[in-house]
C-alpha positions in Angstrom: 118.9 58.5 53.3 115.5 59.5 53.0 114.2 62.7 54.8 111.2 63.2 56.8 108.1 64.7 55.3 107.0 68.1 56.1 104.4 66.6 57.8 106.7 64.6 60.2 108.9 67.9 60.3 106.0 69.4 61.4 104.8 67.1 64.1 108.5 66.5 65.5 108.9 70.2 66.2 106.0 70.4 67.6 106.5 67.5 70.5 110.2 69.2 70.8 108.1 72.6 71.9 105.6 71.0 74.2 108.5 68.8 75.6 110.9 71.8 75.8 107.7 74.0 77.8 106.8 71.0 80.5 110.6 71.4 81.7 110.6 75.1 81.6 107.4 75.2 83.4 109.0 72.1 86.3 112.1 74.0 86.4 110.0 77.0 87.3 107.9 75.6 89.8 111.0 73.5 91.5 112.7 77.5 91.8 109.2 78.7 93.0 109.5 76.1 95.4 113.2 76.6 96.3 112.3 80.7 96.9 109.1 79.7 99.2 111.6 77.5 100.7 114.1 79.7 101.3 111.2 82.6 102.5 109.9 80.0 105.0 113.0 79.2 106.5 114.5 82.7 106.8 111.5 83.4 108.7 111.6 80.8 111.3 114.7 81.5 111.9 114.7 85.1 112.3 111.5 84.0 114.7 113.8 81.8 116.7 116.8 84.4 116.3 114.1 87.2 117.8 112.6 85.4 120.8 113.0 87.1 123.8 115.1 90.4 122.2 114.5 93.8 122.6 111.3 95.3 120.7 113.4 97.7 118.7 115.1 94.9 117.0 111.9 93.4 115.5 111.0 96.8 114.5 114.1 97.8 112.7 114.6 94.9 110.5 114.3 96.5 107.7 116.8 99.2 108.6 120.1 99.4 106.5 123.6 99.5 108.2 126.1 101.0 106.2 129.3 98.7 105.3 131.6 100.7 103.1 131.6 104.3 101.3 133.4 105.8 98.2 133.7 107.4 95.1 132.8 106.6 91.6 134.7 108.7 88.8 132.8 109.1 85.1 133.4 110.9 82.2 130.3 112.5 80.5 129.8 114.4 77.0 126.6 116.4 75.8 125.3 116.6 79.7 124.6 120.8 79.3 122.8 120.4 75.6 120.3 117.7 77.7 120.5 116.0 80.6 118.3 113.9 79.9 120.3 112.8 76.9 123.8 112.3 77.3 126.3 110.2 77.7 128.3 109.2 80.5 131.0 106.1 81.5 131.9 105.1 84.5 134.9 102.6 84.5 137.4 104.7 86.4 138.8 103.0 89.4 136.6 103.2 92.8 137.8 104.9 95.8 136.8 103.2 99.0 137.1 103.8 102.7 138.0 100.1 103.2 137.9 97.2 101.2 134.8 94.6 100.6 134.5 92.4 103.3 134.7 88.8 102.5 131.4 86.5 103.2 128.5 89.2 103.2 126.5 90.5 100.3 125.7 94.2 100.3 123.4 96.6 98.4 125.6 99.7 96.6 123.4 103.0 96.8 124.6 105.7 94.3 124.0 109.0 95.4 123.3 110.5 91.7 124.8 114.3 92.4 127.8 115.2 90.4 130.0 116.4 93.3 132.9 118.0 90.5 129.6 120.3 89.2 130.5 119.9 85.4 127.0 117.2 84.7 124.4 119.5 83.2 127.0 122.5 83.1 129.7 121.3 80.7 130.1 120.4 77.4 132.4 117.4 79.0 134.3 116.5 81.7 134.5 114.3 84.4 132.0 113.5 87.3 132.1 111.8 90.6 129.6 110.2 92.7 129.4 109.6 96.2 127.9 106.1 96.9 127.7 103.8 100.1 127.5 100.1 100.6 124.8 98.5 102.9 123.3 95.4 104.9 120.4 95.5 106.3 119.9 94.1 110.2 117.6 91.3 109.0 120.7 89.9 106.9 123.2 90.7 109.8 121.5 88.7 111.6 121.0 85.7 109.3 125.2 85.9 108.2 126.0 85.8 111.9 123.6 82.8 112.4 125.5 81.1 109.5 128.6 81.6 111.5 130.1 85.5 110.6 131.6 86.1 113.8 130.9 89.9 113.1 130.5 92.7 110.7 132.7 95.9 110.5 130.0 99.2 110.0 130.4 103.0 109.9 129.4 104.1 112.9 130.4 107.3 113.1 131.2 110.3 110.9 132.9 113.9 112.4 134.4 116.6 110.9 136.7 116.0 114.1 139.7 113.2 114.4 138.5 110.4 117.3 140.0 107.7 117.9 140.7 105.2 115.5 138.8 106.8 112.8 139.8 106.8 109.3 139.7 110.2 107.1 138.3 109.8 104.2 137.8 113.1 101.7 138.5 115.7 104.9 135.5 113.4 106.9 136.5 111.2 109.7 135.0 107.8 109.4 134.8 105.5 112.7 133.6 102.1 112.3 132.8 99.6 114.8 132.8 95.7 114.5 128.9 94.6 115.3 127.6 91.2 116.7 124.1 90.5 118.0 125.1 91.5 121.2 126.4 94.9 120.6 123.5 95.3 117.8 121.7 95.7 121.2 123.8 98.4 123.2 123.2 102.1 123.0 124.4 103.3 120.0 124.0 105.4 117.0 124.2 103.5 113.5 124.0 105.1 110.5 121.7 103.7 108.2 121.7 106.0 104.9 124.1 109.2 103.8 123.6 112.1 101.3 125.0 115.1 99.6 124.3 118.8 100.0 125.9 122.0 98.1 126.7 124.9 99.1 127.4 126.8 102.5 124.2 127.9 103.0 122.8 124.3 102.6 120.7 122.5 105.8 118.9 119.6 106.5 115.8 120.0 108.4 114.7 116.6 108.5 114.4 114.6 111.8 117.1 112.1 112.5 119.0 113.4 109.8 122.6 115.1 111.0 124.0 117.5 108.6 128.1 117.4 109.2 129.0 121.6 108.3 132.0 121.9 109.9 133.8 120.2 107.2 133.2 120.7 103.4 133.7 116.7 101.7 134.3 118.0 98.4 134.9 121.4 96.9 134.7 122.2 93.4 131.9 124.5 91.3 130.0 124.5 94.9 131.2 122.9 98.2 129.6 119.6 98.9 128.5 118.5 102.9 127.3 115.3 104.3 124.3 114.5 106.0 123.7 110.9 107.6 120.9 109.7 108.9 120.6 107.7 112.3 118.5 104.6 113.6 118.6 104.9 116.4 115.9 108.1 117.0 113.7 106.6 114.2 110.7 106.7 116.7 110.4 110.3 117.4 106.2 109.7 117.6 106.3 113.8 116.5 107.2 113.1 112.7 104.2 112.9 110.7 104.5 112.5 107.3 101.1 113.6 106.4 99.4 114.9 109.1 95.5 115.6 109.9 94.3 119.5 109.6 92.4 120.3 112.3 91.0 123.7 113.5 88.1 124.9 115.9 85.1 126.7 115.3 86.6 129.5 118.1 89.6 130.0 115.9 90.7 130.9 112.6 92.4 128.6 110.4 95.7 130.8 109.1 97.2 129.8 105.7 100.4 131.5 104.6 100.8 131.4 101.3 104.7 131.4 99.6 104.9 132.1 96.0 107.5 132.1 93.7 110.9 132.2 96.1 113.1 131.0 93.1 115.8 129.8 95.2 118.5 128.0 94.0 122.1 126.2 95.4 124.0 128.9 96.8 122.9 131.9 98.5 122.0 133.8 94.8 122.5 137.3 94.2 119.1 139.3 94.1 117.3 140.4 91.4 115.0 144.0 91.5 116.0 144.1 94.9 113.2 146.9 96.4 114.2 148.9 97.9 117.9 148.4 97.7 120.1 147.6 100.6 122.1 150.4 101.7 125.4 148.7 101.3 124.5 147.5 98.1 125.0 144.1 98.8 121.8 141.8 98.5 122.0 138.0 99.0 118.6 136.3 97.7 117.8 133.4 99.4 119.4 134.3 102.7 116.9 137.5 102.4 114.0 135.5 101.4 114.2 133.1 103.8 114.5 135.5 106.9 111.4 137.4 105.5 109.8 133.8 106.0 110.6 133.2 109.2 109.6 136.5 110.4 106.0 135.7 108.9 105.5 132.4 110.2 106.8 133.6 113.8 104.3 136.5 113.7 101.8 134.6 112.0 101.7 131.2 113.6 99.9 129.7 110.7 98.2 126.1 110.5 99.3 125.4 107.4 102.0 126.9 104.7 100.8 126.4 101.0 103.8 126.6 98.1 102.5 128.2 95.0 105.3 127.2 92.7 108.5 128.0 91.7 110.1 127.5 94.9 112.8 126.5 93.1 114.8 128.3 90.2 115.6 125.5 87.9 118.7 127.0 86.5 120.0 127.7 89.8 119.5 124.1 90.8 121.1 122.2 88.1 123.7 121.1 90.7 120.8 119.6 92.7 117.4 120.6 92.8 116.7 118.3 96.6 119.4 121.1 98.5 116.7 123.9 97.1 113.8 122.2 97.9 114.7 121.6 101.3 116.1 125.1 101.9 112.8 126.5 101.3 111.4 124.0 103.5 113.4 124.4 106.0 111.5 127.2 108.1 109.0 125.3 107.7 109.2 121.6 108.9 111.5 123.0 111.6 108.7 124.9 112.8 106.7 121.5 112.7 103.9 122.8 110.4 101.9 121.5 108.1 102.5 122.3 104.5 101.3 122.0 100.8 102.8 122.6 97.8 102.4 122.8 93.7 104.2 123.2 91.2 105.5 126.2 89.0 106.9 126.0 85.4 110.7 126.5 86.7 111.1 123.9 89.3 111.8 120.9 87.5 114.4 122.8 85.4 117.2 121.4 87.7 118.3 118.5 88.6 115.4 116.5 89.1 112.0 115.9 87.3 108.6 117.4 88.0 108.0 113.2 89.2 111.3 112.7 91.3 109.9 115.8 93.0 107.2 114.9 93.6 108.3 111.3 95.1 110.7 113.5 97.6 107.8 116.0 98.7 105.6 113.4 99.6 108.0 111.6 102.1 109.6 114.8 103.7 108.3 115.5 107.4 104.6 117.6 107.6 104.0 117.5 103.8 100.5 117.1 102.7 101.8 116.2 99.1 100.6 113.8 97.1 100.4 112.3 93.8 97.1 110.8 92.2 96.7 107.3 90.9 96.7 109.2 87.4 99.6 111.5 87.6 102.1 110.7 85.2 105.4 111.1 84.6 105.2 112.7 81.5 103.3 115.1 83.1 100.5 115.1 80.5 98.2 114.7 84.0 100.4 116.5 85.9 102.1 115.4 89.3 100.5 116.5 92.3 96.9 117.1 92.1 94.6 116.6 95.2 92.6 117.6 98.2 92.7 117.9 101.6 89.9 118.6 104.0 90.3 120.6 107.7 88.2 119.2 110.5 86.5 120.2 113.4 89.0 119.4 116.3 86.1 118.2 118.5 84.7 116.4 116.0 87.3 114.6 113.7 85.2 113.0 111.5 83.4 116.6 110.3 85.1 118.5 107.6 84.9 122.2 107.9 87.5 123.4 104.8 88.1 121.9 101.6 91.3 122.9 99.9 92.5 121.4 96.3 96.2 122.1 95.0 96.3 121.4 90.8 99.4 121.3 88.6 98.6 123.9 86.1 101.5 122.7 84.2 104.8 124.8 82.4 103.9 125.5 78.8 102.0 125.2 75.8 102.4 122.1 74.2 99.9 123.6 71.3 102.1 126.5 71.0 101.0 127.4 67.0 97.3 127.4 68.2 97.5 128.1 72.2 101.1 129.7 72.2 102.5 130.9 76.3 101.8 129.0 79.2 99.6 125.5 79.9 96.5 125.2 81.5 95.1 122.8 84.4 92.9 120.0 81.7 89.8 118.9 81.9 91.1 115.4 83.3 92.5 116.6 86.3 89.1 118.8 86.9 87.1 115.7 86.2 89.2 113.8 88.4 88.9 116.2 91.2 85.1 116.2 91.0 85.1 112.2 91.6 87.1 112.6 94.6 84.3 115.4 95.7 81.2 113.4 95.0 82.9 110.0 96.5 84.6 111.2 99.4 85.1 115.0 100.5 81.2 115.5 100.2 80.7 112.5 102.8 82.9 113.9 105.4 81.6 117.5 104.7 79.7 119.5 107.6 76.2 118.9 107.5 75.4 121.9 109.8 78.3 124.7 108.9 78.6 126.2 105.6 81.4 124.9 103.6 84.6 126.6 103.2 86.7 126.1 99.9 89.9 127.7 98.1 92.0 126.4 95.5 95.6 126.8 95.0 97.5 126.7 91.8 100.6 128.1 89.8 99.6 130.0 87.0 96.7 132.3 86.5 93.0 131.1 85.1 92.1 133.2 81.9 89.4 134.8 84.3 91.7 136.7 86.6 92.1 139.2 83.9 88.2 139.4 83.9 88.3 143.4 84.6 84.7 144.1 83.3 81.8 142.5 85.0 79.9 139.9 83.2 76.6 141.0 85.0 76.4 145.0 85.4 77.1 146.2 82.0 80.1 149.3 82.1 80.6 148.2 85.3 84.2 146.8 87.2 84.7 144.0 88.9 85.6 144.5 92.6 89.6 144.5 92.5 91.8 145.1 95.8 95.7 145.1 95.0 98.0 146.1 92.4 97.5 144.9 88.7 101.3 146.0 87.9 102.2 143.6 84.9 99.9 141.5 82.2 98.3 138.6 83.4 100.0 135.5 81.5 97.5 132.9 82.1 97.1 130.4 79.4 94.9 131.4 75.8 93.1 128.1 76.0 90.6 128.0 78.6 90.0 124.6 80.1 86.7 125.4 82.0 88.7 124.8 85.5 87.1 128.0 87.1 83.5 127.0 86.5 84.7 123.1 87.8 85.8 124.8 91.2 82.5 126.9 91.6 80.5 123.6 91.1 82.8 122.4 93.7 81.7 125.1 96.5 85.4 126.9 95.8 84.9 130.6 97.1 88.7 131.9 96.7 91.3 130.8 94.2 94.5 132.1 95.2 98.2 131.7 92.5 101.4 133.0 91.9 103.7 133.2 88.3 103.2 137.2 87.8 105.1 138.5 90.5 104.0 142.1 90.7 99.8 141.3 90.6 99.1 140.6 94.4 95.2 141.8 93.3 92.0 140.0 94.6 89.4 140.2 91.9 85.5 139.3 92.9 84.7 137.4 89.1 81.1 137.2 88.5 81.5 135.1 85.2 80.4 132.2 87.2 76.8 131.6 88.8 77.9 132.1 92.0 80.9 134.9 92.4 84.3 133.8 92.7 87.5 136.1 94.2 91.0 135.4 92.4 94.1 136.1 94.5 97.8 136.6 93.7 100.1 135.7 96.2 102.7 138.5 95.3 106.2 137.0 95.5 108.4 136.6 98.0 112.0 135.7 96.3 114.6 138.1 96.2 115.6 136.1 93.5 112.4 135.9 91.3 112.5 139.4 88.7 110.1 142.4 90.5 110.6 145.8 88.9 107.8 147.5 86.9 108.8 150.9 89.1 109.7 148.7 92.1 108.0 146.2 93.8 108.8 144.8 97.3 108.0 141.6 98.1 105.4 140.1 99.5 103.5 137.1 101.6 99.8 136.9 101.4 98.5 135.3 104.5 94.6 134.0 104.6 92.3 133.1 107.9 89.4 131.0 107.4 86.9 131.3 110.2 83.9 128.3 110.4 82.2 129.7 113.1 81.2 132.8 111.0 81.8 131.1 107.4 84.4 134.2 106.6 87.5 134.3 104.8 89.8 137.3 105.3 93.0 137.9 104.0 96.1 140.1 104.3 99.6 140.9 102.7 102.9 141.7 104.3 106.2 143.1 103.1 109.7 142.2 103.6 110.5 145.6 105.2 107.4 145.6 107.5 106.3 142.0 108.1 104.2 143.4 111.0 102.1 146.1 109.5 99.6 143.7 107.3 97.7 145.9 104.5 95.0 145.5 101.6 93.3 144.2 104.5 89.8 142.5 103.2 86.6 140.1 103.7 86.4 137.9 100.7 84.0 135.5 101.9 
């Protein structure tokens, strides 16, 4: 038999491809069409389903209802060399509260926190994983239109026995069997759960209930659970990002909290000065009642983190029960607050990124991440500004504050070895937002006032010697106790803020400088702050130092900036009292 020519060869693949692409391309559009569909007629009916119901529903569509909870067991090996880079199976048997119910289709939610402790802090070993099953209302409803007579939730969870509950891991799980109707009625529903370590844990976050009077687990720490409820999802009092405003009668407070290095657990101090009589010094309990004695006497508009809030190696077990035990004083208080970050608090359990996406969504935070943050932090995560306005004018801006990653280390350590520097992107990206948007909402009849917050010291704070009066000093109030580590590469981010109308940079990192400098390096003079530290946990020493909050009040009336320190031993009794601006 004769075969074809190449040419023919050729030609018939050809028409095969082109054939082969038309039916790919109808199948396509006949699933696009199916989807659209399926879209439209989900919507009609959940518009016929909704007619006439309570408000509440309509909102809450979107709301999950959780169906099932257990335990996932793994095995992991190489976690503690990187845990990024490891490996870990999970193909033991689940163990469930109930089993799956039959006819409904539900999301799993793995809650990644090793409850046994031994990810990131063994060799090998096994881990376990709390996760939860759920269904969200707008596909309870559509099941029990398709004729699900109902749908058996968790509706409860107690560290107490009720009735019919079921104990699962020392919790008691009640669970109620929901219609449409009873969807309705007066209840709480659970719609999301999570895992916190350590006695000391909390969870200040609105609608959230934190069960301590049972532990769930118990291993390297003890594990609690919190749950979150529907039904008070419209408290109108959480803001998630809410608007500074201040009054030219009043001063504008900032309390400033650097370097708390907290951690899971309650942490045993470090350089603890002076020492406890009894000898016995737990950090972060310490620390923490230090802060609330500040914020009580200080009533503060706004709390700025300077980094290092957490203490990466202490959080390994999971960084989110640190974070919000610093917070905690803090949104409980309903204030305000801003935050950066240091070069130890994405040493734990979650990435400089994955804290970031938590800080932005937690109650009062005025964190965010730019369109050119990056995970791989070459950007940083968590660089921008927020203006304050004029309370009987909220459309005029009277302060101008910008909060810039300034990175962990080096990553030219042979030429530029130490710490990182903020780069010249994030400056130039901080101009655009001034000359596109702060400038236009800035006062056009008050003087402008500016500060900048950051981690680690700019190359200028160790600026001693004036740049102007020769064998002169520049004006220094404080104590310059240890050797300024700011980075050997200097990025130019100094002269950038003074363009920018920045009058006072205040950071943290060096824990016994709490000095205010007045640099004249710049055309127009600049003064740069330490914030001291607070943490009983962060290292002190160098002869003993006590630590330390460093509050600041900006005035717009008068165009002055004054700040203060306080210490843990006499949080009333400020000192280094001073005008910088």
């Amino acid at each position: 038999m004769r075969l074809l020519t190449k040419r023919y060869t050729r030609a018939a693949i050809y028409v095969g491809v082109i054939y082969a692409g038309i039916r790919l391309f109808q199948f396509y559009l006949k699933d696009i069409s199916k989807n659209v569909d399926y879209r439209l007629k989900e919507e009609l009916l959940l518009e016929s389903l909704l007619q006439n119901d309570n408000p509440w529903l309509r909102n809450h569509l979107e709301d999950d209802l959780i169906v099932n909870i257990g335990i996932e067991s793994c095995f992991q090996i190489g976690s503690k060399w990187a845990r990024s880079k490891y490996i870990e199976g999970c193909w033991f048997h689940d163990e469930k509260l109930f089993s799956s119910q039959e006819g409904i289709d539900t999301r799993r939610h793995t809650i990644l926190k090793d409850l046994r402790g031994t990810l990131g802090m063994s060799l090998y070993g096994t881990s376990q994983y709390l996760y939860f099953e759920t269904l969200s209302i707008k596909d309870l409803l559509i099941h029990l239109h398709d004729g699900l007579e109902e749908v058996q939730i968790i509706s409860r969870i107690s560290s107490d026995r009720t009735p019919d509950s079921i104990i699962f891991n020392n919790l008691h799980f009640q669970t109620t069997k929901i219609t449409k109707e009873t969807l309705l009625q007066d209840q709480e529903i659970i719609s999301e759960i999570n895992v916190l370590f350590g006695d000391d844990c909390v969870d200040p976050r609105p609608n959230w209930n934190l069960l301590k009077g049972q532990k769930f687990t118990e291993f390297k720490y003890p594990s609690y659970i919190s749950y979150k409820s529907v039904d008070k999802f419209d408290d109108q009092s959480i803001q998630l990002s809410p608007k500074l405003l201040t009054t030219t009668s009043q001063d504008f407070k900032i309390v400033q909290l650097a370097d708390l290095h907290m951690g899971v657990g309650t942490n045993e101090c470090r350089d603890e000065f002076p020492e406890s009589s009894d000898g016995v010094c737990k950090a972060d309990p310490k620390t923490l009642e230090f802060i609330e004695k500040v914020l009580d006497n200080e009533s503060p508009q706004l709390v700025v983190f300077t980094g290092d809030q957490i203490m990466g190696d202490r959080s390994i077990q999971d960084s989110e029960t640190t974070l919000l035990k610093a917070l905690d004083p803090v949104i409980r208080r309903k204030l305000p607050w801003a935050m950066v970050w240091g070069n130890h608090d994405d040493e734990g359990s979650l990435s400089r990124w994955q804290l970031s996406e938590l800080a932005a969504k937690l109650p009062y935070s005025l964190f965010e991440m730019s369109k050119y943050d990056t995970k791989n932090n070459k950007f940083g995560v968590g660089n921008y500004a927020k203006q304050v306005f004029n309370g009987d004018n909220e459309e005029e801006g009277l302060i101008t504050l910008y909060f810039l990653d300034s990175h962990k280390y080096s990553q030219m350590g042979k030429i530029y070895p130490g710490y990182d520097w903020i780069k010249e992107e994030q400056l130039n990206y901080i101009e655009h937002e001034y000359n596109t948007k702060l400038l236009l909402k800035q006062s056009k009849q008050k003087k402008q006032l500016s500060m900048a917050f950051f981690h680690i010291p700019l190359p200028e704070y160790l600026n001693l010697n004036s740049a102007k009066r020769a064998g002169e000093n520049n004006p220094l109030v404080g104590e310059f106790k240890e050797g300024v580590t700011a980075p050997k590469y200097n990025s130019g981010a100094l002269e950038k803020l003074q363009s920018l109308g920045v009058q006072v940079t205040s950071c943290g990192h060096d824990h016994c400088n709490d000095y205010c400098l007045l640099d004249d390096s710049t055309s127009s003079d600049i003064w740069l702050c330490f914030g001291g530290s607070a943490g009983e946990g962060a290292y002190a020493g160098y002869g003993g130092t006590e630590r330390r909050i460093r509050v600041y009040a900006l005035n717009t009336e008068r165009s002055t900036v004054y700040t203060w320190k306080l210490l843990n031993g006499s949080p009333n009794l400020p000192f280094d009292y001073q005008q910088l601006v």
